[in-house]
BAFI-3210 file (N, C-alpha, C; in Angstrom, 3 decimals, decimal comma, padded with zeros to 6 digits):
// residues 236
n [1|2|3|4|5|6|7|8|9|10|11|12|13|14|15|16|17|18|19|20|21|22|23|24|25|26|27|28|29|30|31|32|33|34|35|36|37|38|39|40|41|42|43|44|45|46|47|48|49|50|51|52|53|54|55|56|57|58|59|60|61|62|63|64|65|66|67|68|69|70|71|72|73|74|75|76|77|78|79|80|81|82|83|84|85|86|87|88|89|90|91|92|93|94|95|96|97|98|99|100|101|102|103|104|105|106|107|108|109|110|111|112|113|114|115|116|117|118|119|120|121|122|123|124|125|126|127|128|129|130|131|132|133|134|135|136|137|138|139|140|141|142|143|144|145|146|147|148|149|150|151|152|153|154|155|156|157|158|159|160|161|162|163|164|165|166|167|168|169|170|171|172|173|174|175|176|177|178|179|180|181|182|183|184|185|186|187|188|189|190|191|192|193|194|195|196|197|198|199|200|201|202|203|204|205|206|207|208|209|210|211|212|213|214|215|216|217|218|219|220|221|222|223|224|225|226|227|228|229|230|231|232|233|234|235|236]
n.u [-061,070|-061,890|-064,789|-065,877|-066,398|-064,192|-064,774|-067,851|-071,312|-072,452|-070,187|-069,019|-066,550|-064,735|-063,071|-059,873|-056,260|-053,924|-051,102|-048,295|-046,447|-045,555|-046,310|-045,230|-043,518|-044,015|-046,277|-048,263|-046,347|-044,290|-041,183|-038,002|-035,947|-036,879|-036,564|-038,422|-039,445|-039,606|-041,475|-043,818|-044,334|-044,969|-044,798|-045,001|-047,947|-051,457|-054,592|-057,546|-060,705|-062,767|-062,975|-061,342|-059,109|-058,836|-058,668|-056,274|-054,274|-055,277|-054,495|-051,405|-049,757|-051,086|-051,492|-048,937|-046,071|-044,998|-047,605|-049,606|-048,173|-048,773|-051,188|-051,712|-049,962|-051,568|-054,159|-053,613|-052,177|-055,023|-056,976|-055,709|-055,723|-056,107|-054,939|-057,429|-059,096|-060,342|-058,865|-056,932|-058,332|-059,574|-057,547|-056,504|-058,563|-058,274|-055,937|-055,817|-057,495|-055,626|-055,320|-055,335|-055,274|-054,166|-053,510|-051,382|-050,633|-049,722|-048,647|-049,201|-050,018|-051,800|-052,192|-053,519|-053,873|-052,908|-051,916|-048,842|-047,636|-047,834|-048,202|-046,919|-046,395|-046,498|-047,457|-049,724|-050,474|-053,298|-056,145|-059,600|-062,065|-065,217|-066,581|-065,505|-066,918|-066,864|-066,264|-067,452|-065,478|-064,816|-065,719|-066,920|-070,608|-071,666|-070,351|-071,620|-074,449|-077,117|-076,661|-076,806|-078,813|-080,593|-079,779|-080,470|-083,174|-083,760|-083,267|-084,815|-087,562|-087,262|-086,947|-089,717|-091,089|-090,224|-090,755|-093,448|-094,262|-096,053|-096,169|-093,561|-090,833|-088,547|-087,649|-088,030|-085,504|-083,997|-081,569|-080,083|-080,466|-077,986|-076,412|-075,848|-075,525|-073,211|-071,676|-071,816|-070,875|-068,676|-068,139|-069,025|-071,872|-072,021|-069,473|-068,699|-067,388|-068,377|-068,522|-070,005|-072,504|-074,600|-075,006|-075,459|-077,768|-079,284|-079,320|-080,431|-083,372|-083,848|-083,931|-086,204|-088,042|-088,534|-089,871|-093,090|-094,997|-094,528|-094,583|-097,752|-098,238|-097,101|-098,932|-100,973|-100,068|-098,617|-096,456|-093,174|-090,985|-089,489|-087,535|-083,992|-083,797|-086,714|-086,781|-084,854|-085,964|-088,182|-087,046|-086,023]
n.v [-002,835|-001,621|-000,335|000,422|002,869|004,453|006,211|006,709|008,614|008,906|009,582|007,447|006,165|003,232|002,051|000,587|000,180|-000,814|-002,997|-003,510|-004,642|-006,907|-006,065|-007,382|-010,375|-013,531|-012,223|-011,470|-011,154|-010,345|-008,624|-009,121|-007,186|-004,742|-001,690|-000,615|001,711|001,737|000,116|001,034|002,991|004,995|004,476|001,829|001,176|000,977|001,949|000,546|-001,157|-003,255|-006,039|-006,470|-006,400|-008,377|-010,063|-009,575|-010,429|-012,750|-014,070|-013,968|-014,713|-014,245|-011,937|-009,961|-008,411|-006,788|-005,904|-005,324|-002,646|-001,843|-001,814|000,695|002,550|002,969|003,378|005,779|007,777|007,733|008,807|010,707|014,467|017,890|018,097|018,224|020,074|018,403|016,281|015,437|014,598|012,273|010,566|010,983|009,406|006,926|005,744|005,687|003,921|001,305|001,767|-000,838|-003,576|-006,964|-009,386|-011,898|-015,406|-014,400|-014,121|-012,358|-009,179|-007,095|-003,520|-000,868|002,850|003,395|005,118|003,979|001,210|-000,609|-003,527|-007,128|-010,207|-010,695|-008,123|-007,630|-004,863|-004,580|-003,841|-004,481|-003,064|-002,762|-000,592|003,012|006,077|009,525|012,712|015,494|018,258|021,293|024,450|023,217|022,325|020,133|020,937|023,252|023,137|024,139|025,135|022,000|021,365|021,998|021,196|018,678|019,151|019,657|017,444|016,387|016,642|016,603|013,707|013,626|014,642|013,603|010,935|010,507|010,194|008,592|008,212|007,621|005,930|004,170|002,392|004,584|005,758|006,441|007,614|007,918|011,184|011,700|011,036|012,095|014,485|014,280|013,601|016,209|017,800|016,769|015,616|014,306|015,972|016,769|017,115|019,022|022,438|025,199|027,858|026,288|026,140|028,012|027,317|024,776|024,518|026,015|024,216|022,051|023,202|023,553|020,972|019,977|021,690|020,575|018,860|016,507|017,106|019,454|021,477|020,973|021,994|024,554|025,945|026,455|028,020|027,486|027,209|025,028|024,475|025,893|028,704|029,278|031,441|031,524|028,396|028,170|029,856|028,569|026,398|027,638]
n.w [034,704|038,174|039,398|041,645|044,273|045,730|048,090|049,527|047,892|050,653|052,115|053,361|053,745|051,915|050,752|050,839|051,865|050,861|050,480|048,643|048,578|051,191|054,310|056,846|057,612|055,996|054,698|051,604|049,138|050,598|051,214|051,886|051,574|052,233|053,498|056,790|056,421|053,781|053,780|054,151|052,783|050,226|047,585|048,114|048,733|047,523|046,772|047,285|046,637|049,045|048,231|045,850|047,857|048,927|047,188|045,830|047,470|048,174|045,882|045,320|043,426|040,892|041,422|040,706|042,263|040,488|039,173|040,363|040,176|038,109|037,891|039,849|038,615|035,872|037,359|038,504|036,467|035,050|036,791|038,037|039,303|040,802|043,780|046,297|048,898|050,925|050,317|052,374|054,954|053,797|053,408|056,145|057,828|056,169|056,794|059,489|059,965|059,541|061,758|064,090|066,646|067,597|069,635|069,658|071,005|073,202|076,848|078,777|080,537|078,448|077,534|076,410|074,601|077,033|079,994|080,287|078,735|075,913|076,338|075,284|073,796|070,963|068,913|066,556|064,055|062,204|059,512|060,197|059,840|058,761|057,298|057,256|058,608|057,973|059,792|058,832|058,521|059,673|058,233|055,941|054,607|056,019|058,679|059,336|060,745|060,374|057,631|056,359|057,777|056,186|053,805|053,625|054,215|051,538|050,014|051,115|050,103|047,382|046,867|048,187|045,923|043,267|043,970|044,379|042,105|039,465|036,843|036,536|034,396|035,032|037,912|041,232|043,241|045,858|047,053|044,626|044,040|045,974|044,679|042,240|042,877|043,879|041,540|039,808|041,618|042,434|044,496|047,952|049,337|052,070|052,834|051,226|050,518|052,489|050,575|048,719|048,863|047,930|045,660|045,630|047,054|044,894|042,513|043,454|044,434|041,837|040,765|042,492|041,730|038,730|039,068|038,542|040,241|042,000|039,872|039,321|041,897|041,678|039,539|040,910|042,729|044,887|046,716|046,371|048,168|051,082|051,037|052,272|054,316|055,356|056,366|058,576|060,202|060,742|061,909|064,342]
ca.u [-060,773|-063,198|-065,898|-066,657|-065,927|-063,599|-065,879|-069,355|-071,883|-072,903|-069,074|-068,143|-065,187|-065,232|-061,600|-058,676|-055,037|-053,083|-049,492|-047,933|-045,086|-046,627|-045,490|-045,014|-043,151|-045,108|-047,296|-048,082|-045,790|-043,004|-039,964|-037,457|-035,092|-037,382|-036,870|-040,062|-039,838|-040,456|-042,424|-044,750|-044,054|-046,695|-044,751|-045,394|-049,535|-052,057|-055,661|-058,190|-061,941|-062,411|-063,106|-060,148|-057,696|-059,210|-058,441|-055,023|-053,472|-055,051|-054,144|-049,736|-048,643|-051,638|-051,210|-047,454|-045,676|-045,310|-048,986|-050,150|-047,173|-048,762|-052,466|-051,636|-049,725|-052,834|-055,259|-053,030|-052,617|-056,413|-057,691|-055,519|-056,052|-055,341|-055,285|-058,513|-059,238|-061,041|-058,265|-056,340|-059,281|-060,083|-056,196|-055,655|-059,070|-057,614|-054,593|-056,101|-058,185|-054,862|-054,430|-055,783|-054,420|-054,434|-052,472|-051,282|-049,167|-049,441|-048,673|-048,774|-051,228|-051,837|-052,004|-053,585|-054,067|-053,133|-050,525|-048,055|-047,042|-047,898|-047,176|-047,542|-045,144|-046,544|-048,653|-049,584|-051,406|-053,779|-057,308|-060,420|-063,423|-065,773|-066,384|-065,439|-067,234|-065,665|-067,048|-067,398|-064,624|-065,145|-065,292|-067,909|-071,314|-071,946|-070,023|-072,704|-076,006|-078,157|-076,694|-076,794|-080,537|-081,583|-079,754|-081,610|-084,895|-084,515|-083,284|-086,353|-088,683|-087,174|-087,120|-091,302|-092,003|-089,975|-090,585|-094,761|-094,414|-096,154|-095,570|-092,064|-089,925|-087,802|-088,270|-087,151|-083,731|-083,931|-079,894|-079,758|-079,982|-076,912|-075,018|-076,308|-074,933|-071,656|-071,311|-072,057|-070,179|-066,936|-068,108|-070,257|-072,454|-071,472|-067,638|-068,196|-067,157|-069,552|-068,888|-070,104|-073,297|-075,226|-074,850|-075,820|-079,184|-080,052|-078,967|-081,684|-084,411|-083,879|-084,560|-087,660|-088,925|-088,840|-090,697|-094,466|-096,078|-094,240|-095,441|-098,464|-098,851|-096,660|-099,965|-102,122|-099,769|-098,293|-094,392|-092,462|-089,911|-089,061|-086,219|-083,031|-084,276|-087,671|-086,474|-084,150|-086,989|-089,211|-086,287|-085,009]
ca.v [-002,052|-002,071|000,796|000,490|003,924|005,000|006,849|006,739|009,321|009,632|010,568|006,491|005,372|001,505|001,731|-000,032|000,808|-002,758|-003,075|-003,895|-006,055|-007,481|-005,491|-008,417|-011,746|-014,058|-011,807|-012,111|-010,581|-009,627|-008,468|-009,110|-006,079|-003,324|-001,636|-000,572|002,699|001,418|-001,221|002,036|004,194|006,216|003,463|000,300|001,197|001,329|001,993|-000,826|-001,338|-004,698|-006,895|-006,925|-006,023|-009,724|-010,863|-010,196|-010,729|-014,409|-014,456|-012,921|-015,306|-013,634|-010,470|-009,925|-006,876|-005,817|-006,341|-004,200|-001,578|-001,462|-001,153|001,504|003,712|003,503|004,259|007,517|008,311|008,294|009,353|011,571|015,713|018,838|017,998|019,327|020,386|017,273|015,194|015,080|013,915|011,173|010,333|010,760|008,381|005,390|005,715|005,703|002,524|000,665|001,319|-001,940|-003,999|-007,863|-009,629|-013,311|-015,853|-013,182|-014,682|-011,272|-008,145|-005,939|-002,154|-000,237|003,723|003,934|006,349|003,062|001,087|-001,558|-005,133|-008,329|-010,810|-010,082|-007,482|-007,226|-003,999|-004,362|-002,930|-005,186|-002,229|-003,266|000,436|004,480|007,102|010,288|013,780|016,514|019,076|023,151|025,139|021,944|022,389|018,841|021,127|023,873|022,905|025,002|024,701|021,021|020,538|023,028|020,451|017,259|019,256|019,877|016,495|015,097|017,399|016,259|012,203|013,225|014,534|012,712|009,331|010,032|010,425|007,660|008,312|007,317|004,747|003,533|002,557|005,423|005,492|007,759|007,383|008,719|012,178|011,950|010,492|013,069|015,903|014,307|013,314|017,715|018,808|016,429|015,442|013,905|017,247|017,096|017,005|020,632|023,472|025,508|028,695|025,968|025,929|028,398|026,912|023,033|024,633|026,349|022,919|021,139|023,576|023,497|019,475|020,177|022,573|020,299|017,755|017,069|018,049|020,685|022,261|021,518|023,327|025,817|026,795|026,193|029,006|026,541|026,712|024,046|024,615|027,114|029,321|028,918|032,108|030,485|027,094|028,636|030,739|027,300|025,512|028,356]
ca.w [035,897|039,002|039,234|042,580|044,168|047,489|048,798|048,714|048,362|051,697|052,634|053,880|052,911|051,653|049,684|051,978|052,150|050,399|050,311|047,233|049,251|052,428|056,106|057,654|057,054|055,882|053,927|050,230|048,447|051,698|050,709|052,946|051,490|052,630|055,465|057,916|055,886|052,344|053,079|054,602|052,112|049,566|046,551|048,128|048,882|046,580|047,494|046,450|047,091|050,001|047,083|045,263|048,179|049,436|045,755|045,132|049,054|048,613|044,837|044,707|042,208|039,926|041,623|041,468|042,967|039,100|038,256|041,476|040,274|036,609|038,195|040,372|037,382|035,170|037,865|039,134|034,792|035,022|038,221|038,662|039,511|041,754|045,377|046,759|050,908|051,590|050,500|053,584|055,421|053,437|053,550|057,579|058,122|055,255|057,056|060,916|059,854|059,768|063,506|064,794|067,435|067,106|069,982|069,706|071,774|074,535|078,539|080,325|080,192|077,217|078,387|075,288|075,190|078,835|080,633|080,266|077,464|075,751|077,179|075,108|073,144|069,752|068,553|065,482|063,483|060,604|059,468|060,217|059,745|057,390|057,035|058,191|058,571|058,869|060,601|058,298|059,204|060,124|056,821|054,712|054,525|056,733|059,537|059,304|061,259|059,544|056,165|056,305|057,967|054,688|052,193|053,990|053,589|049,888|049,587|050,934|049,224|045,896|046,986|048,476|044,965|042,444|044,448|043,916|040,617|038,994|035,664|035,837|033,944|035,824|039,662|041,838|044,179|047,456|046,960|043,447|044,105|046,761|043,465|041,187|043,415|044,267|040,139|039,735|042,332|042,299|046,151|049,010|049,710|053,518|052,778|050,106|051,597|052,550|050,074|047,587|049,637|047,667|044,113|045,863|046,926|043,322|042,365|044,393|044,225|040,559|040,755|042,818|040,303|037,588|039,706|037,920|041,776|041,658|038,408|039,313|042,796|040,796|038,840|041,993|043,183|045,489|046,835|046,517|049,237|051,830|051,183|053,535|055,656|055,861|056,868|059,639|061,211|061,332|063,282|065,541]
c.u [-062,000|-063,849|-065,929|-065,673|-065,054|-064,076|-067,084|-070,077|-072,362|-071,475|-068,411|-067,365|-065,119|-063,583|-060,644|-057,225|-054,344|-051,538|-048,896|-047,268|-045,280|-045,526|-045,234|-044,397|-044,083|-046,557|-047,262|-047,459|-044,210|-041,582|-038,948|-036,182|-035,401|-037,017|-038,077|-040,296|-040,670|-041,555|-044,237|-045,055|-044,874|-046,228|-045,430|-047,349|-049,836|-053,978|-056,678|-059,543|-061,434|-062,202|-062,170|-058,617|-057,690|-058,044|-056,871|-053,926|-053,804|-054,680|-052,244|-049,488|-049,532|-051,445|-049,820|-047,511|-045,496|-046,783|-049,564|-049,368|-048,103|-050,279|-052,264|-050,924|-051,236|-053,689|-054,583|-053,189|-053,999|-057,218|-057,213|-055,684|-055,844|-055,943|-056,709|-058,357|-059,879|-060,135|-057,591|-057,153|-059,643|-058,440|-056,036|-057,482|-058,189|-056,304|-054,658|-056,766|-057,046|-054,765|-055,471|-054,782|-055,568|-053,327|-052,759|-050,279|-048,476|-049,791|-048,589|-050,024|-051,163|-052,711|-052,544|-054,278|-054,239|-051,680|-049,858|-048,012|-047,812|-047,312|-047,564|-046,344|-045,448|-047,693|-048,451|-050,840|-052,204|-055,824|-058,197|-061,745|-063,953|-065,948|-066,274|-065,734|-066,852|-066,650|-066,590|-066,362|-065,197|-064,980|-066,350|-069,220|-071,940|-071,575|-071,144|-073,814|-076,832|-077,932|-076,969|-078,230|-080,937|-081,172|-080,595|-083,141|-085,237|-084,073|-084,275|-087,324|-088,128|-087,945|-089,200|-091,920|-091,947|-090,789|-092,677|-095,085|-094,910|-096,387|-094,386|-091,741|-089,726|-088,482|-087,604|-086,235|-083,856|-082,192|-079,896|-079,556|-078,518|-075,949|-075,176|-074,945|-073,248|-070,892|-071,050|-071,000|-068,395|-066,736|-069,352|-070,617|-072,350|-069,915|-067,632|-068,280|-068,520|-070,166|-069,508|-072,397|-075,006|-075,704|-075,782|-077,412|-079,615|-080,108|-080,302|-082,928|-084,700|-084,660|-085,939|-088,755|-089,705|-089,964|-092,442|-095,025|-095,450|-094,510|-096,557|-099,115|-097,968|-098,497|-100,674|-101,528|-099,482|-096,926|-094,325|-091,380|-090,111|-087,732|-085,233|-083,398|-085,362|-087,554|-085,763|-085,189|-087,886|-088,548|-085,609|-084,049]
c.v [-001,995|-000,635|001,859|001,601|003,194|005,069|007,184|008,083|009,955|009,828|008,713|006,027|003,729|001,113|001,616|-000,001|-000,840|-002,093|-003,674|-005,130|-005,821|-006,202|-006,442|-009,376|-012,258|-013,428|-012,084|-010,975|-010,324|-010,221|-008,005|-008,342|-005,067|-003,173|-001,125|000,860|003,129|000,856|-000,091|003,331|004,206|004,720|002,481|000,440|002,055|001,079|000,885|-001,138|-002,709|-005,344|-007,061|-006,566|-007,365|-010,131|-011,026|-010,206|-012,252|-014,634|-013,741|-013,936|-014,742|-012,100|-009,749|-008,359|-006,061|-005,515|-005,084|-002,607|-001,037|-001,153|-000,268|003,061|004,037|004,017|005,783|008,276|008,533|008,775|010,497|013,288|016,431|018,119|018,661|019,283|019,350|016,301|014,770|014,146|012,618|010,258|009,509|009,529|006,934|004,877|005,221|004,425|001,805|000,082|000,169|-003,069|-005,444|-008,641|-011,416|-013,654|-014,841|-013,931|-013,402|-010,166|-007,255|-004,748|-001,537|001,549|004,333|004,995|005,208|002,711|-000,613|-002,516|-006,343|-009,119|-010,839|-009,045|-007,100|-006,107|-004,376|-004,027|-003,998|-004,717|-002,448|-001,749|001,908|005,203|008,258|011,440|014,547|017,655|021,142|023,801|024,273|022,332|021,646|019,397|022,252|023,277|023,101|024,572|023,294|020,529|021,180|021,810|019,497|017,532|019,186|018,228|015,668|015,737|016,728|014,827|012,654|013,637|013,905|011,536|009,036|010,341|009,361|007,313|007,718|006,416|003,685|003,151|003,500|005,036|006,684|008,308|008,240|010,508|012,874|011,799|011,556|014,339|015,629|014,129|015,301|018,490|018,267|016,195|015,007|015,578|017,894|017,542|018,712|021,408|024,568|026,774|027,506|025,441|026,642|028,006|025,058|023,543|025,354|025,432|022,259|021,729|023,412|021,682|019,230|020,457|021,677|018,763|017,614|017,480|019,248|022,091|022,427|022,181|024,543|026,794|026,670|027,905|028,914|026,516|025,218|023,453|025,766|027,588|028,967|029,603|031,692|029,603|027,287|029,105|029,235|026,479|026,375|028,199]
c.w [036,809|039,036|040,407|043,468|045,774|048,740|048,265|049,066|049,677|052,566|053,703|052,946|053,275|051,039|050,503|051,280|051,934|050,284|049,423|047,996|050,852|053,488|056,865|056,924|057,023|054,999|052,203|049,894|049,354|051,072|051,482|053,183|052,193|053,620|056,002|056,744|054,522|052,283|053,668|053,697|051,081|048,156|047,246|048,734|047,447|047,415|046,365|047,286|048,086|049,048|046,734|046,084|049,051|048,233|045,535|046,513|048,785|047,223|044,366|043,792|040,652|039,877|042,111|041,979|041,596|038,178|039,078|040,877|039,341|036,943|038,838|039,826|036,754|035,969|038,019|037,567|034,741|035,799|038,580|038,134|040,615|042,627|046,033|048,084|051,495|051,666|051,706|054,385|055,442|054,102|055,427|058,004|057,398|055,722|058,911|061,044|059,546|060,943|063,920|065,581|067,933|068,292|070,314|070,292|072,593|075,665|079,483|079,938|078,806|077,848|076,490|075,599|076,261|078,793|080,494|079,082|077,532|075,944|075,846|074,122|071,443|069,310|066,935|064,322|062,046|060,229|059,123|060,216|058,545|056,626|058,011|057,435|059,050|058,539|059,543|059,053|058,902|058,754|055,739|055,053|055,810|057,806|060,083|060,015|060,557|058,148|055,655|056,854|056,318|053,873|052,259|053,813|052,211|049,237|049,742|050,742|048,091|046,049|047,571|046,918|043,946|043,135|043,758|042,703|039,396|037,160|034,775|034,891|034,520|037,475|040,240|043,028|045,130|047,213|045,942|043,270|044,809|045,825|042,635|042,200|043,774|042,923|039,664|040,231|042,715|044,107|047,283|049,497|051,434|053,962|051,899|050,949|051,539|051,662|048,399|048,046|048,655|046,359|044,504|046,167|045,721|042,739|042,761|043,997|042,777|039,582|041,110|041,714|039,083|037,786|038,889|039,068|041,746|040,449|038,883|040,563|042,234|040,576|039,880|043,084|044,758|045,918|046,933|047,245|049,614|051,430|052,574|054,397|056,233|056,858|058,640|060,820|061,524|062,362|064,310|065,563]
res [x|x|x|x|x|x|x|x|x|x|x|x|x|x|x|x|x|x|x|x|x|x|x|x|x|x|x|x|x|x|x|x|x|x|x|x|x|x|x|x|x|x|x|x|x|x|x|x|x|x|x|x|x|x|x|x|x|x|x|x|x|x|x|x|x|x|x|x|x|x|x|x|x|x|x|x|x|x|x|x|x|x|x|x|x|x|x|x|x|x|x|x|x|x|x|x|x|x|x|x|x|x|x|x|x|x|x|x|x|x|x|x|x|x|x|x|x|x|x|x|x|x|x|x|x|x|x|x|x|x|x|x|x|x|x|x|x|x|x|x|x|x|x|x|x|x|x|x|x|x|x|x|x|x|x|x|x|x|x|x|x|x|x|x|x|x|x|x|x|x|x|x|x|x|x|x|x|x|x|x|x|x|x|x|x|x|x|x|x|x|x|x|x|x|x|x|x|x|x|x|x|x|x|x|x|x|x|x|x|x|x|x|x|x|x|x|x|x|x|x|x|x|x|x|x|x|x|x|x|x|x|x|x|x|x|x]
***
């Protein structure tokens, strides 16, 4: 099964909207029973990183319409859980990155989002964004100003003290903490609502803390961050 997420930590969505049985004639898989409703409908899509929604559109005789059916049970059997307040979101972007407009073997004008109508002898819709990014909505942390400069400070207080830490192991990841907190919290930290706001900075500072610079301006009697009222009063 593939790994590779939906949505990524920093809140872009990479996971594309496939059709079990093509929308169009001529597509792989099109099934020339459906009507416009099925062939749109929540059965016949299944969501699928680029990679493999390349893979099995140029591969249908590997990737039948019962193969897609039987991957798209097991993922829902394992993926699936309650609806949360972000989902919509994610939903009405994966769904808005469809709208694309593609016009061929057109002899007259094409008229698009005007007071008039579209003109042309074929048009045809389908989703060519390599990727979308979508706006934090009213009520998330990411919609907050304030709450959202505070998380970017303690995120780059952690990444300035972990990162000079030459002690480490491993090589360090600027990224890794954005995965850490969305692995914790079940979410890109711009997308959580914002009563989850107070728990993501004890969270963070708590990472700081355990930082070795941090210890040791600890004993130097040294902060390691500004508090949120702090931080606020420094940016007006």
């Amino acid at each position: 099964m593939c790994d590779s997420p939906i949505v990524e930590a920093v809140g872009t969505i990479t996971g594309e909207i496939c059709h079990i049985r093509a929308r169009s004639e001529g597509g792989p898989r099109f099934d020339v029973t459906q009507c416009e409703d099925e062939r749109q409908g929540f059965d016949n899509l299944v969501l699928l990183c680029r990679r493999h929604h390349k893979m099995v559109d140029a591969e249908p005789d590997v990737y039948s319409v019962e193969a897609l059916e039987e991957i798209k049970r097991i993922r829902e059997a394992e993926m699936g859980r309650p609806e949360q307040a972000t989902d919509a979101f994610y939903a009405k972007i994966l769904l808005g990155d469809l709208r694309r407009i593609e016009v061929s073997n057109n002899s007259g004008n094409v008229v698009i989002d005007s007071p008039g109508a579209i003109i042309a002898s074929t048009v045809n819709v389908k989703s060519i964004r390599r990727t979308v990014k979508i706006q934090p909505v009213p009520g998330t942390i990411g919609a907050d100003l304030k709450a959202s400069r505070y998380i970017q400070y303690l995120i780059g207080r952690y990444n300035e003290f972990a990162s000079a830490d030459r002690a480490r192991d491993t090589k360090f990841s600027y990224g890794a903490i954005s995965k850490n907190i969305e692995a914790n919290f079940k979410g890109a930290w711009r997308m959580l609502a914002i009563d989850d706001f107070d728990a993501l900075c004890a969270y963070l500072q708590q990472r700081i803390s355990r930082t070795r610079i941090a210890k040791a301006n600890a004993a130097k009697g040294m902060k390691a961050f500004s508090s949120f009222e702090d931080y606020v009063q420094t940016i007006g």
